[in-house]
C-alpha positions in Angstrom: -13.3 -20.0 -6.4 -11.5 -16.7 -7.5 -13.7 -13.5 -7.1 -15.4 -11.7 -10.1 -16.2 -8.4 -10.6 -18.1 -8.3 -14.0 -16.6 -9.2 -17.4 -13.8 -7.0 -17.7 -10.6 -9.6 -17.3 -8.8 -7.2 -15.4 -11.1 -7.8 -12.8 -11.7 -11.5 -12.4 -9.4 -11.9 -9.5 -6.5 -14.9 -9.7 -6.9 -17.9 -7.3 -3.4 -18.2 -7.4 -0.9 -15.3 -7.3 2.5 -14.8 -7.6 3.7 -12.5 -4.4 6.3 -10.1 -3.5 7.4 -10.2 0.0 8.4 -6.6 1.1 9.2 -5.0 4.1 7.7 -1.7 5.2 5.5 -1.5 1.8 2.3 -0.9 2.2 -0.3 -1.5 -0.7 -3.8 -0.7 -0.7 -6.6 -0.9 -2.7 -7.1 2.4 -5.0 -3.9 3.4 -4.1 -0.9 3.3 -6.3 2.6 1.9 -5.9 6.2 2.7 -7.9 8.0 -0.3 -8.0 11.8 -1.1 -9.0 12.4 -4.6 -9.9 15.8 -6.3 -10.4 16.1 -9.4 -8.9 15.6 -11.9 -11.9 13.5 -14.0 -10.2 10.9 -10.9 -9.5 12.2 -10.2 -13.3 10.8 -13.4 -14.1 7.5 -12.8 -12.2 6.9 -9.3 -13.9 7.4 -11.1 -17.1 4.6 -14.0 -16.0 2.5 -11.0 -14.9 2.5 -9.0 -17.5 1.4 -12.1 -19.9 -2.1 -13.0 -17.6 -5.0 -11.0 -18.3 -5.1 -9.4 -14.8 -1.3 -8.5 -15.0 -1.5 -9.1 -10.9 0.9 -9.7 -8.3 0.6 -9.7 -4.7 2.2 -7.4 -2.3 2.7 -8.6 1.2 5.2 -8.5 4.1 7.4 -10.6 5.6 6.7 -11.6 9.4 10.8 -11.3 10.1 13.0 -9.0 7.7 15.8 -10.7 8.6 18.8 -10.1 5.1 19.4 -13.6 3.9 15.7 -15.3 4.2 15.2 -16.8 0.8 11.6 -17.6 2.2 10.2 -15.7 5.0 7.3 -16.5 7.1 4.4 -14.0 5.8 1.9 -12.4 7.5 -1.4 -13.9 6.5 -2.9 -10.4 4.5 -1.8 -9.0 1.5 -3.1 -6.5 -1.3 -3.4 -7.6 -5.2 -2.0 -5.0 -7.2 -2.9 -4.8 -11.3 0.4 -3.2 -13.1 -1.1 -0.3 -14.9 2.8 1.4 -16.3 6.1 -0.4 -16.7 9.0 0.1 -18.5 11.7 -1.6 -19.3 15.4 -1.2 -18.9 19.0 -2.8 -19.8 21.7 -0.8 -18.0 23.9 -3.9 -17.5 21.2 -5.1 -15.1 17.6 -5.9 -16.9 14.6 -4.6 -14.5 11.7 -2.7 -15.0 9.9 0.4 -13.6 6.5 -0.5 -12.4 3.1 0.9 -10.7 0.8 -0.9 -9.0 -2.8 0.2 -8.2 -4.3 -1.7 -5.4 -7.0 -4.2 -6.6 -8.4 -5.7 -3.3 -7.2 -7.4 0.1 -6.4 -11.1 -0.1 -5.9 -13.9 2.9 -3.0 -16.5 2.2 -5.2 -20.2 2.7 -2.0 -21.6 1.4 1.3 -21.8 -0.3 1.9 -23.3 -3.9 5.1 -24.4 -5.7 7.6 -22.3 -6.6 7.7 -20.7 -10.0 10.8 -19.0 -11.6 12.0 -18.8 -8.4 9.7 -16.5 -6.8 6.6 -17.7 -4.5 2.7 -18.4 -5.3 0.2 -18.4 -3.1 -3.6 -19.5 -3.5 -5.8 -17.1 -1.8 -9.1 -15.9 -0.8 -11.3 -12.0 -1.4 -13.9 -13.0 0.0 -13.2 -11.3 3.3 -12.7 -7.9 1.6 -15.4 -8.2 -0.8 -16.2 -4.4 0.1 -13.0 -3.1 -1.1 -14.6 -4.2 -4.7 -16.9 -1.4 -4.1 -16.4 2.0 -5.7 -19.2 3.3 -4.0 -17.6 3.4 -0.3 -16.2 6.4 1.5 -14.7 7.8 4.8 -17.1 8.0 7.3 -17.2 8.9 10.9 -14.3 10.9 10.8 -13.6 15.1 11.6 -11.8 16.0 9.1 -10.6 19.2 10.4 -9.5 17.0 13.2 -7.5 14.9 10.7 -6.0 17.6 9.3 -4.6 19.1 12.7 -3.2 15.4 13.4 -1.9 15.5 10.3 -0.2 18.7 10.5 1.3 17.8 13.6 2.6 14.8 12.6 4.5 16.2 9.5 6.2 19.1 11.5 7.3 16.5 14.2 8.5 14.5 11.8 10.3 17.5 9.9 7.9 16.5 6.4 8.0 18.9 4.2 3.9 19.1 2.5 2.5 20.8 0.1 -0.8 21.7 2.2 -2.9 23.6 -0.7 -3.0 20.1 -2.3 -3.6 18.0 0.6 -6.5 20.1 1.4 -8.3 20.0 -1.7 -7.5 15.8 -1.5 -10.7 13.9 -0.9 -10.8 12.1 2.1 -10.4 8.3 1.0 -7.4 9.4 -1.4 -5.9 11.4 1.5 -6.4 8.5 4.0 -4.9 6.0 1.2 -2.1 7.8 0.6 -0.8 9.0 3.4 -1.1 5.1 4.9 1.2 4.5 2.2 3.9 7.0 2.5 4.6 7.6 5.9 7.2 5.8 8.0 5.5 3.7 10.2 6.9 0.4 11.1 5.7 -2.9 9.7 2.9 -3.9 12.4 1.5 -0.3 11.8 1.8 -0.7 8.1 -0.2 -4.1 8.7 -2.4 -3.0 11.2 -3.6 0.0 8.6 -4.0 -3.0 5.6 -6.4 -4.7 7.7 -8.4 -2.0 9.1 -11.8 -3.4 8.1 -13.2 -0.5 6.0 -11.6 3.2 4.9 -13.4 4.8 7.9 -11.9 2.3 10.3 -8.6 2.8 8.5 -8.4 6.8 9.2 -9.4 6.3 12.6 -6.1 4.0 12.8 -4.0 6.2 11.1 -5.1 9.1 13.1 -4.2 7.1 16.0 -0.8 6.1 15.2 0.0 10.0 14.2 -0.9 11.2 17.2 1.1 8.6 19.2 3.9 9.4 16.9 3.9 12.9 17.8 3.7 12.3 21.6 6.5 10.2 21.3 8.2 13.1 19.0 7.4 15.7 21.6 8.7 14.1 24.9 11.7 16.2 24.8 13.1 19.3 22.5 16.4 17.5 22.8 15.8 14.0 21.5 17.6 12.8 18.8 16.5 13.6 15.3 16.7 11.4 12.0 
């Protein structure tokens, strides 16, 4: 049966969800997600969406991003995101604008008929239960620490930051978005979305920043992108 969190429809989560198979996306709960859609059949499914109370799709990635795969294998853990903003456009191509704000982790049990062309999946919260909770923070983490990783990571990587803002950021909203945006490849992505908690999921990210800017600093002449 399909998770609840009170009475508010928005939160009575879907059994079944339509997904979005995307590589190098990452979605997570609280955090929030621009979206441009134009393929009619994800056209279609913005238009089921947005006519459920929830107004949920699924965001997960594909095991192989291979150009062609009208149905790639998936890995098994996805986020739910609720569409909170869309627009609308007709420039000779119909699409809309979206955002998504992460609702909760899901785990694919299995995979339902097609709809519209784009895939449904009946799935299970009860694993992430705890990212229904408000309440829960970053713990066990130096910030400071984070913040020197961080730094490091951005001038290696030649990111320009706006460092006044990112050090008045909380640490869970930091930690969110920064999972999010930064180029990491798809197992690192993944490996971030199923970190079991927010503490868990900084001590990751931490990890993979620092490896990055080893790699980056092996040599003052190595190739640049």
């Amino acid at each position: 049966m399909a998770a609840g969190g009170g009475q508010d429809p928005a939160w009575i989560l879907p059994e079944i969800i339509p997904v979005f198979p995307l590589p190098g996306v990452l979605l997570l709960p609280g955090g929030r997600l621009p979206l441009n859609i134009f393929e009619p059949r994800y056209v279609a499914m913005i238009d089921d969406a947005l006519g459920a109370p929830q107004r949920a799709i699924g965001m997960i990635q594909p095991l192989d991003a291979e150009r062609g795969q009208t149905a790639p294998g998936l890995y098994p853990i996805g986020c739910l995101g609720r569409i909170t903003s869309f627009a609308e456009h007709d420039s000779g191509r119909y699409r809309y604008l979206i955002t998504l704000t992460g609702m909760c982790r899901f785990t694919i049990r299995e995979e339902m008929a097609e709809q519209r062309g784009y895939r449904r999946m009946r799935v299970d919260y009860d694993p992430w239960r705890g990212d229904r909770d408000t309440q829960g923070g970053v713990t066990g983490v130096d910030r400071d620490a984070m913040l020197r990783t961080i730094k490091r990571y951005f001038k290696t990587n030649d990111i320009a930051a706006d460092w006044e803002a990112i050090s008045d950021t909380p640490d869970d909203r930091l930690i969110t978005t920064l999972a999010m945006v930064c180029p990491f490849s798809a197992n690192e992505k993944q490996a971030l979305l199923e970190a079991p908690d927010p503490g868990a999921r900084a001590r990751t990210l931490i990890a993979l920043m620092e490896m990055a800017a080893l790699r980056g600093g092996e040599s003052d002449d190595r190739p640049r992108h």
